[in-house]
C-alpha positions in Angstrom: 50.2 199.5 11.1 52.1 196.4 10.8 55.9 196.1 11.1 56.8 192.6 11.0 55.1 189.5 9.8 55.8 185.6 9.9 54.6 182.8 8.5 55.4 180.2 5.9 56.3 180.6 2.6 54.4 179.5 0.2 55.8 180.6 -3.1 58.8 183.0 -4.0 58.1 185.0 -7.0 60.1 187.4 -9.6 58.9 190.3 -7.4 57.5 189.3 -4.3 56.4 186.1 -2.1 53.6 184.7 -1.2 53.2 184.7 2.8 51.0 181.9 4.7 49.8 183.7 8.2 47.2 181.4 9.5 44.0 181.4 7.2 45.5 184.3 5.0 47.9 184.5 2.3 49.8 187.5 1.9 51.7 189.5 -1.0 55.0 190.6 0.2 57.0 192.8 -2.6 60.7 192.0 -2.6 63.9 193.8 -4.1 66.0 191.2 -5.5 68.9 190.5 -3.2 65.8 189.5 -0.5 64.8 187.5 -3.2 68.3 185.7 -3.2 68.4 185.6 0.7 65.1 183.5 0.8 64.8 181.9 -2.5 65.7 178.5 -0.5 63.1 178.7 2.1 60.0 178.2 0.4 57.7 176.3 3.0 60.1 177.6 5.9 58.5 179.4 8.5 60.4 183.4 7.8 59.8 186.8 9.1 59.9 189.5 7.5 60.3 193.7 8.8 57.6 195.1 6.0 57.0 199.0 4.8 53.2 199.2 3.8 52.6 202.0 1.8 49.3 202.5 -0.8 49.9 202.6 -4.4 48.0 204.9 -6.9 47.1 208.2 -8.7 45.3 211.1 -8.0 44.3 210.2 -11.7 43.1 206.8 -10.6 40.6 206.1 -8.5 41.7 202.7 -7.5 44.3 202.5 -4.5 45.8 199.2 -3.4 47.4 198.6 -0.2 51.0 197.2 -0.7 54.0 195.8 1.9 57.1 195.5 1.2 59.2 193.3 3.0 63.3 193.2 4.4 64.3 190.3 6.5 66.2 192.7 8.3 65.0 196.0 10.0 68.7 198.0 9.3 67.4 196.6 5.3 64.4 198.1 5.8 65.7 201.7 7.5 68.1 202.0 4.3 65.3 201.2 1.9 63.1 204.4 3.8 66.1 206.4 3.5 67.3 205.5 -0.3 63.9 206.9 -0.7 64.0 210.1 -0.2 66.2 210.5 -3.0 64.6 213.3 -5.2 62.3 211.4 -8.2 63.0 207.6 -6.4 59.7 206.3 -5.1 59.4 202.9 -3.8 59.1 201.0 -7.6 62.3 202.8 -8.5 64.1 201.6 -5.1 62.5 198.3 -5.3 64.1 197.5 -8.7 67.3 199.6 -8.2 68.2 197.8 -5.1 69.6 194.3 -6.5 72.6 194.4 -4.6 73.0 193.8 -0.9 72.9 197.2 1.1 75.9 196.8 2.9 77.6 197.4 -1.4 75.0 200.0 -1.7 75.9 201.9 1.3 79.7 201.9 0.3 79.3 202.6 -2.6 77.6 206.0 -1.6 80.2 206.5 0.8 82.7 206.4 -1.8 81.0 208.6 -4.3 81.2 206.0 -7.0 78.7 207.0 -9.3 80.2 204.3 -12.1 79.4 201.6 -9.9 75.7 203.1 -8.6 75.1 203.3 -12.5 75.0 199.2 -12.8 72.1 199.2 -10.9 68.7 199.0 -12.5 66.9 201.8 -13.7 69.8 204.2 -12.3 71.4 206.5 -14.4 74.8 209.1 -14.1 72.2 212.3 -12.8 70.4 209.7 -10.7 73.7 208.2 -8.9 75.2 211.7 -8.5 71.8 212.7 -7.3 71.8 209.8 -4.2 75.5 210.8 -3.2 74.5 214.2 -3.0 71.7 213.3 -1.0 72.9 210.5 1.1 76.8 210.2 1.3 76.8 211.6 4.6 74.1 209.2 6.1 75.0 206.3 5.3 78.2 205.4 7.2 76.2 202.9 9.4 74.7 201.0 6.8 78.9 200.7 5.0 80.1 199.5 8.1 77.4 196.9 9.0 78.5 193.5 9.9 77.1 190.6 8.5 73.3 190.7 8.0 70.9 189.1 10.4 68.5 186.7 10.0 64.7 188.6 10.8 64.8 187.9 14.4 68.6 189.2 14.6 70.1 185.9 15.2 73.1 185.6 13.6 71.3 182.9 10.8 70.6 179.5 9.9 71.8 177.0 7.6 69.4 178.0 5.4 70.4 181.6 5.6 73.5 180.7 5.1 72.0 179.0 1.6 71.0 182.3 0.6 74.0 183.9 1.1 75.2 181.3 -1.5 73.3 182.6 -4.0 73.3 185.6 -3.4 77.0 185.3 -3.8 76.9 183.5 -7.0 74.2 185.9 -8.4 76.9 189.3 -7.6 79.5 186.7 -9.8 77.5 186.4 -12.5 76.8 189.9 -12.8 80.8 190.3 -12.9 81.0 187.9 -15.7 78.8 190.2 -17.5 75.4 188.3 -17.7 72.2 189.8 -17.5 70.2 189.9 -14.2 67.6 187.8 -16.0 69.7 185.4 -17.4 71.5 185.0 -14.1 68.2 184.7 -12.3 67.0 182.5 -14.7 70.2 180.0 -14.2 70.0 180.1 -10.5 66.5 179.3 -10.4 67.2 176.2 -12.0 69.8 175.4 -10.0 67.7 175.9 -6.7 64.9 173.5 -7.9 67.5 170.5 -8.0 66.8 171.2 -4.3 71.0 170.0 -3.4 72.2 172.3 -0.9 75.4 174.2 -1.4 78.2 175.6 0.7 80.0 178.2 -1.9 79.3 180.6 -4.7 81.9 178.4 -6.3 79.9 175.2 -6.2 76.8 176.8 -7.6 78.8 178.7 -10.7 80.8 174.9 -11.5 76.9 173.5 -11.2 75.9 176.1 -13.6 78.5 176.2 -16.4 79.0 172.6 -16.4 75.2 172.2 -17.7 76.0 174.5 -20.6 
């Protein structure tokens, strides 16, 4: 079973990245705040701690191998454990999970079922359904300090980057834009390739192109 893997990254996709480990090239699904925290290091050497599980149907008689990937292994341990929420599977988690887990986790802790409803695909029974399940486990995860970098340094320059946008991507949701949208406008802000120090700088850089 493999638990961690690094290599360079080739491409970073909607979903997932593209992971160069010697000869191979590997698919590595993503939840979307990893996305943020490595959308600047394409054709950086990364690491990621990765979950493989196998994906199909008793109907089906096709079964694919899958990893997903957390460039931290506390990420990883509150992905497994948001998982064993009654009807979330890994796709549900995987899209739910757009916010870093440190908001998750306190947001459990807090029993704010409003605020767990703003994530993707959850709903009221499905937020009161996790704090039921998981308010009581996830004290560690609330009071986490900042995140590591994959080999638990504290972080780079470029993780720093990714903080950025993650930062800026949390803002726009605030201001009421679609994750899509505010993917969308971030993406094209990244490919400029200029490197930026605050949330603030990215947002002027945004609105100013409108």
């Amino acid at each position: 079973m493999i638990t961690k893997m690094t290599g360079i990254l080739n491409r970073v996709l909607d979903e997932e990245v593209r992971l160069q480990v010697g000869p191979f090239e590997y698919q590595v699904l993503i939840p979307e705040f990893v996305r943020r925290q490595v959308q600047m290091k394409s054709g950086s050497e990364v690491a990621f701690h990765v979950l493989e599980y196998i994906e199909g149907s008793q109907n089906s008689s096709r079964w694919t191998p899958r990893r997903i990937g957390f460039q931290s292994e506390s990420e990883l341990e509150f992905f497994e454990l948001f998982c064993t929420v009654d009807k979330i599977g890994v796709k549900k988690a995987l899209k739910a999970m757009s916010r870093p887990i440190k908001e998750i986790a306190d947001a459990i802790a807090r029993q704010d079922v409003k605020w767990l409803t703003t994530m993707p695909g959850i709903g009221k029974q499905t937020a009161e359904q996790i704090i039921a399940t998981l308010r009581n486990k996830v004290t560690r995860f609330a009071m986490a300090p900042a995140r590591e970098t994959a080999d638990g340094s504290p972080g780079s320059a470029q993780a720093i980057d990714g903080s950025v946008f993650e930062d800026a991507y949390l803002a726009l949701l605030a201001l009421q834009m679609s994750p899509v949208e505010a993917r969308s406008r971030l993406d094209r802000v990244a490919a400029s390739g200029r490197p930026y120090k605050t949330a603030e700088e990215v947002l002027n850089v945004i609105f100013r192109k409108e």
